[in-house]
C-alpha positions in Angstrom: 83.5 104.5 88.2 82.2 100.8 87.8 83.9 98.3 86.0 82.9 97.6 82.5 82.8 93.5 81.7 85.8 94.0 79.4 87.6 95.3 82.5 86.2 92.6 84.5 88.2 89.9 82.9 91.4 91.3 83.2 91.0 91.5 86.8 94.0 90.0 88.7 93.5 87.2 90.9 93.4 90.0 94.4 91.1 91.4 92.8 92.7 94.2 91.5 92.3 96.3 87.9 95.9 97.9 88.7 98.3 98.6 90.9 99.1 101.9 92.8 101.8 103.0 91.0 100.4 101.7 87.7 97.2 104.1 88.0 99.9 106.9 89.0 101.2 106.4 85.6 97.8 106.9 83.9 97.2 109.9 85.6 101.0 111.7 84.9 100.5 109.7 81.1 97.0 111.5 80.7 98.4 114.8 81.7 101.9 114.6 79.6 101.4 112.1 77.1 105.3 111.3 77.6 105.6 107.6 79.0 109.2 107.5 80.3 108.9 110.9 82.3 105.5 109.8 83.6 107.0 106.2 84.5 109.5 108.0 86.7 107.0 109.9 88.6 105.0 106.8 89.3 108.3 105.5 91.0 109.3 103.1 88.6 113.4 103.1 87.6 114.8 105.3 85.1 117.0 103.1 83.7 113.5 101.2 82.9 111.3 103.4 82.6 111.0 103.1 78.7 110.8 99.1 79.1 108.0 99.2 81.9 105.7 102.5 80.6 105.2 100.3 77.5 104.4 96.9 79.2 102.5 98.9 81.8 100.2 100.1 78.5 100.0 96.8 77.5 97.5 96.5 80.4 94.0 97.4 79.4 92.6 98.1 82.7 95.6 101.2 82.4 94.9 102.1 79.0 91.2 102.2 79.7 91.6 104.7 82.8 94.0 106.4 80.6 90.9 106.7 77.7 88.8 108.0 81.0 90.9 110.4 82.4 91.8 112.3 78.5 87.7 112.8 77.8 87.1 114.4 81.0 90.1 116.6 80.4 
């Protein structure tokens, strides 16, 4: 998948679109649409699961893949 110029600028300073565990959470997010449950299966805490699934879709690089990953399902 290349990366669109509205990706592009929100490109970390390593380089990086998202981390790990953040593309984790797009994947379990695409398949379940639930955002605490698929926090906690990326590895991110319960008890903040709520707080980080929504600054995690705060990041459009995440809700982009997210937007990728639904059409081909």
């Amino acid at each position: 998948m290349g990366v669109s110029f509205a990706l592009w600028e929100n490109l970390r300073k390593d380089g990086v679109l998202m981390t790990a565990r953040q593309k984790k959470f797009a994947e379990y997010y695409a398949q379940s649409d639930n955002t605490v449950q698929s926090a906690i299966k990326a590895g991110y805490s319960e008890k903040y699961a709520k707080a980080d699934a929504c600054k995690i879709l705060d990041n459009p690089s995440v809700g982009e893949y997210i937007r990728v990953l639904s059409e081909k399902a």
